[in-house]
C-alpha positions in Angstrom: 0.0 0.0 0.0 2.7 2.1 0.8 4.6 1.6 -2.4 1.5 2.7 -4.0 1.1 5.6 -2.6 4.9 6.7 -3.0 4.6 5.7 -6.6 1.4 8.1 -7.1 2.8 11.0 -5.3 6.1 10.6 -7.1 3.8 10.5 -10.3 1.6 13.5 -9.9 5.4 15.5 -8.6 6.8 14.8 -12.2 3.4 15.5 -14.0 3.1 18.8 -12.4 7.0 19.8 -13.0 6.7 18.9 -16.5 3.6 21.0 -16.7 5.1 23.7 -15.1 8.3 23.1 -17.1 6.3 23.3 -20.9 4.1 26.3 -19.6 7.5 28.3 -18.2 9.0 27.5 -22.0 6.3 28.1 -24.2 5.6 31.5 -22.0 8.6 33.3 -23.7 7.6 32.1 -26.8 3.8 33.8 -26.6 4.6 37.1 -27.2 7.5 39.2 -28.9 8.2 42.7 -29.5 7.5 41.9 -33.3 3.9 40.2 -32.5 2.5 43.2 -30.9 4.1 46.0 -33.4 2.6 43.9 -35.8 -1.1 43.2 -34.0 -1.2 47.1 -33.8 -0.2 47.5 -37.7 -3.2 45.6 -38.3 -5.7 47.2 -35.7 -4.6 50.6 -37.1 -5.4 49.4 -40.8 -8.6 47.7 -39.6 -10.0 50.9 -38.3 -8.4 52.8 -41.2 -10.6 50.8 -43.6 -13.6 51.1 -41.3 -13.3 55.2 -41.2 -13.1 54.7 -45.2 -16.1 52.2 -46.0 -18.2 54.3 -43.0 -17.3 57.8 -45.1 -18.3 56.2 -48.4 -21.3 54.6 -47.2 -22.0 58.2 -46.4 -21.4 59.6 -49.5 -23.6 57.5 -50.9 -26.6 58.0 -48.5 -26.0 61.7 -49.4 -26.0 60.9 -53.2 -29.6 59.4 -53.4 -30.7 62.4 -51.4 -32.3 65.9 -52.9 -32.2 68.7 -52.0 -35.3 70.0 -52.2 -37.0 66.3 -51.4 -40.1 68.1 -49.1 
């Protein structure tokens, strides 16, 4: 019983360091300098385009409208 229970605690030790071992490596990995420079280039031309198809929508509500309509 005993070497049962040493053999599970020893188990569940080395499961959790390499857990803890993967997770500490693949940490640096998640994120560089370049990633968020480059996830802010593509917010920036995401709401660029949306300003641009928002202005033309606009332009084209404006269009279909006269002057005079009452």
């Amino acid at each position: 019983m005993t070497a049962v229970l040493v053999s599970l605690v020893v188990f569940i030790v080395l499961l959790v360091a390499v857990f803890g071992f993967i997770g500490w490596r693949d940490r640096k990995r998640l994120s560089s300098p370049e990633d968020s420079a480059a996830a802010r280039d593509a917010r920036s031309d995401q709401e660029r385009y949306a300003a641009e198809r928002h202005g033309v929508q606009g332009e084209v509500w404006r269009r279909g409208q006269t002057p005079n309509s009452m």
